[in-house]
C-alpha positions as CSV (number, residue, x, y, z in Angstrom):
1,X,-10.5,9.5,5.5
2,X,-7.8,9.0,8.1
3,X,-6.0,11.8,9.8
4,X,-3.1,11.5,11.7
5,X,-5.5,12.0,14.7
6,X,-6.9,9.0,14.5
7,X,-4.1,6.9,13.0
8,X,-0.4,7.7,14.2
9,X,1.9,6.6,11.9
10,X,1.7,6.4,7.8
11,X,2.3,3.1,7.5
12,X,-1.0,2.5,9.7
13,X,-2.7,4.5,8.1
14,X,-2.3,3.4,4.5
15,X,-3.0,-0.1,5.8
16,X,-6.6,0.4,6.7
17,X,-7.1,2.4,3.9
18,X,-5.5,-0.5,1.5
19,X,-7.6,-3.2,3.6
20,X,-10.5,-1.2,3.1
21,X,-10.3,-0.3,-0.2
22,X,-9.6,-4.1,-1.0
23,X,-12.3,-5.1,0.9
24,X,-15.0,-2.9,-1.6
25,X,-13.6,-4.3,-4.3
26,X,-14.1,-7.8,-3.5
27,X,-17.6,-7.3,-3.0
28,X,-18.5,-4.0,-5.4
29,X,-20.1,-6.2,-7.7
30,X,-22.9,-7.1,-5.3
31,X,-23.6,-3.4,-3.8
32,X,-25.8,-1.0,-4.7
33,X,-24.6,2.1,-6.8
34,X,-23.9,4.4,-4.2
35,X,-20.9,6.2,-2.5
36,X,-19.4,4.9,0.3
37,X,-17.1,7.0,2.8
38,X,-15.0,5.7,5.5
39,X,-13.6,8.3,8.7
40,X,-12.7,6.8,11.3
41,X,-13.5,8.6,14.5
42,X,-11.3,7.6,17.4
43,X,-7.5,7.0,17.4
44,X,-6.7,3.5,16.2
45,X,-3.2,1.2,16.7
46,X,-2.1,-1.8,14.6
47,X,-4.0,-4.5,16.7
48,X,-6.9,-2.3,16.0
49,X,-7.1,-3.1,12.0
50,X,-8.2,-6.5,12.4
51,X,-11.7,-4.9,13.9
52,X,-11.7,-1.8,12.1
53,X,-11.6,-3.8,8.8
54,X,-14.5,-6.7,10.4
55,X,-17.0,-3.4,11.2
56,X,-16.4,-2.3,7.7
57,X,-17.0,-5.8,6.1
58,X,-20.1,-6.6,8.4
59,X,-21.4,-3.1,7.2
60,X,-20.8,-3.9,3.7
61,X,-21.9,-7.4,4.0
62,X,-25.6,-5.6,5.5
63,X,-25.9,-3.7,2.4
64,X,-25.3,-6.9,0.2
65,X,-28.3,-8.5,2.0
66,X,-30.4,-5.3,1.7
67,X,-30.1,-5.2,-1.5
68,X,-30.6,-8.9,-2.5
69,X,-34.2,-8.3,-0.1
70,X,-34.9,-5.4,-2.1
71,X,-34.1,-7.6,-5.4
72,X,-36.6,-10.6,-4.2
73,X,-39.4,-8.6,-2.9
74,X,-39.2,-6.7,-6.5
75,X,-39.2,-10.3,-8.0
76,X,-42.0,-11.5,-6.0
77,X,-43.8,-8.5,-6.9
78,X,-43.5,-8.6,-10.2
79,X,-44.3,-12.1,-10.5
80,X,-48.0,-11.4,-8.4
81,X,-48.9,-8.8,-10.4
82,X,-47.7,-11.2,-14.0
C-alpha cells in the first residue's frame, strides 16, 4: 500500500509497487505460503526506490533462508529418528 502520503506523484508510486511486485515473483517459488503486505511508512522520492526495493529484497531474501533452515533441520530430523 502506497498513499499519496508517502509517495507524491503516480508515476512513483506505481514504480515501487511494479519493482516490488516483480521482485516476489522472482523469488515466490522459494517462500513460504504466506501473505506478504508492503506500506511504506515515510514519504519516499525517486532516488529512494533503489533502497526501498533492497529492504524489501533483503527481507525476502531472510525468509528464503528461514525457510531452507527450517527445511534442513526437518531433514536432519527425520533422518535421526530413520
Amino acid at each position: 500500500m502506497i498513499g499519496k502520503k508517502n509517495a507524491r506523484t503516480a508515476v512513483l508510486r506505481n514504480a515501487v509497487k511494479r519493482r516490488i511486485r516483480e521482485q516476489f515473483r522472482l523469488r515466490q517459488m522459494a517462500l513460504p505460503a504466506s501473505q506478504y503486505v508492503v506500506r511504506l511508512s515515510v514519504a519516499i522520492t525517486t532516488k529512494d526506490v533503489g533502497a526501498v526495493i533492497a529492504e524489501w529484497t533483503g527481507a525476502l531474501e531472510h525468509d528464503v533462508a528461514k525457510l531452507a533452515r527450517a527445511k534442513s533441520v526437518a531433514a536432519i530430523s527425520a533422518g535421526v529418528n530413520a
